[in-house]
C-alpha distance (Angstrom), angle and dihedral (degrees) to the residues before:
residue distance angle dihedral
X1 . . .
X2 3.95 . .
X3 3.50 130.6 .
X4 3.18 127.5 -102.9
X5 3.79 116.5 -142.7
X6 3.75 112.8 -121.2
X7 3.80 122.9 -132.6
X8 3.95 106.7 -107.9
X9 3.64 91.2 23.2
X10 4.49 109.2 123.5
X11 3.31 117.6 -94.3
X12 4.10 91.1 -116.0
X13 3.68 87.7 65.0
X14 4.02 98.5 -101.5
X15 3.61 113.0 152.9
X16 3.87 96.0 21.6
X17 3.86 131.4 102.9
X18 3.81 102.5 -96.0
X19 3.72 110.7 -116.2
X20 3.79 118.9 -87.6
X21 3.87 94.6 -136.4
X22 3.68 119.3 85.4
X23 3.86 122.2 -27.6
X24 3.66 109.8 -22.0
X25 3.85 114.3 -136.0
X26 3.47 114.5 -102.0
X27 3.68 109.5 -118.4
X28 4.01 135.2 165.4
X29 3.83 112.7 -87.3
X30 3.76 124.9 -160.6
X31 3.74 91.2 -94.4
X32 3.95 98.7 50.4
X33 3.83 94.6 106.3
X34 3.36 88.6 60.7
X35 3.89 106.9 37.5
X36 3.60 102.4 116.3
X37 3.67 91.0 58.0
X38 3.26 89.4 49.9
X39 3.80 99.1 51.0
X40 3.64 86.2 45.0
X41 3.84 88.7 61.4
X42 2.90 97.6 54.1
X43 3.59 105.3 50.3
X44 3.63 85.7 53.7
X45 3.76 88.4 57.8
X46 4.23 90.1 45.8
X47 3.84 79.7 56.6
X48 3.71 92.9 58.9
X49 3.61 96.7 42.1
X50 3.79 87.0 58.6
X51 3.78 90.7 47.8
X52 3.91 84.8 53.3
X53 3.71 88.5 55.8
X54 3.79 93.6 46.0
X55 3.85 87.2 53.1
X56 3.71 98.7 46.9
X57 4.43 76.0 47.8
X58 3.46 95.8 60.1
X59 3.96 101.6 40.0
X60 4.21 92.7 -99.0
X61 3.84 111.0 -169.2
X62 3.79 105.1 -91.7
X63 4.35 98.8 -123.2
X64 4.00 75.2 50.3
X65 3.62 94.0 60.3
X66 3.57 95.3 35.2
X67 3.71 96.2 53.6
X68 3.63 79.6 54.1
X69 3.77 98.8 50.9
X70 3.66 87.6 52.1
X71 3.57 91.7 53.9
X72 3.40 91.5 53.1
X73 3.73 88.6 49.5
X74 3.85 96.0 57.2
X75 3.56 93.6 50.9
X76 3.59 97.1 46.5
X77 3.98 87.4 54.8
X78 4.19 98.4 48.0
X79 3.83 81.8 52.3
X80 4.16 80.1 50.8
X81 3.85 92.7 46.7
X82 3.65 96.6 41.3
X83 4.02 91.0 56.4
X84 4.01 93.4 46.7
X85 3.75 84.0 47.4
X86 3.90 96.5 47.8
X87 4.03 85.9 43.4
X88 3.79 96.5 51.3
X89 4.00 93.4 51.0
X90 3.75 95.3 45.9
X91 4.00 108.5 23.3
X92 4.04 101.5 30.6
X93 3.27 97.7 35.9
X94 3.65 97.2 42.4
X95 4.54 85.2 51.7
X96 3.75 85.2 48.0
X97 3.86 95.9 52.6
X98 3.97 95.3 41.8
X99 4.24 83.1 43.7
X100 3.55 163.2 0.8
X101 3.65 95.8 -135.4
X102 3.36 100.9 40.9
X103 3.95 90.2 50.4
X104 3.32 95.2 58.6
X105 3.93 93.9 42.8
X106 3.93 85.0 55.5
X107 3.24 94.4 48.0
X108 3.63 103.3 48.5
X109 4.30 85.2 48.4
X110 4.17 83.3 57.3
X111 3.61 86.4 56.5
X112 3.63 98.6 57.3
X113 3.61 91.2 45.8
X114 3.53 91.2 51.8
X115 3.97 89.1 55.8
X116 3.61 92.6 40.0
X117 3.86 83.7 62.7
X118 3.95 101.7 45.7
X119 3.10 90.5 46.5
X120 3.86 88.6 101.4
């Protein structure tokens, strides 16, 4: 499926989906400032998923593991949060400054993204 470029959206492809074709360009996104945090997250969470597997490996009592899972969980969605955030003060606000249009468009693709992730 290919993009399609949003109205608002830079010209150099910031702020839009990169295109499913090929190698998309690499271009900043909202959250670029604050990537390395970000990656460092979530290697921290990658750690705890592998010390959920070594629990489940050596026969962990289950609220243990569960209390884990859930920790996992929760860090997994402030990673979430902190990308929707990041992408609604530089990408949607950036579409609703260059237009109307492209505001709204931005706004209504936050939306879905935003139901795509309660939809727990």
């Amino acid at each position: 499926m290919t993009a399609v470029p949003r109205a608002g959206a830079s010209s150099n492809g910031e702020c839009s989906p990169p295109v499913r074709t090929g190698t998309p360009a690499r271009t900043a996104r909202g959250y670029a400032t604050g990537k390395t945090d970000y990656l460092t997250r979530l290697r921290k969470i990658e750690g705890q998923v592998r010390g959920l597997q070594k629990m489940i490996e050596s026969d962990t009592w289950c609220p243990d593991v569960v209390t884990q899972v859930g920790s996992a969980t929760r860090a997994l969605q402030e990673v979430a949060v902190g990308l929707l955030s990041d992408h609604l003060r530089h990408c949607v606000a950036g579409a609703i400054r260059a237009s109307d249009g492209g505001g709204e468009q931005a706004m209504d693709e936050v939306t879905g993204t935003i139901r795509q992730v309660i939809r727990l």
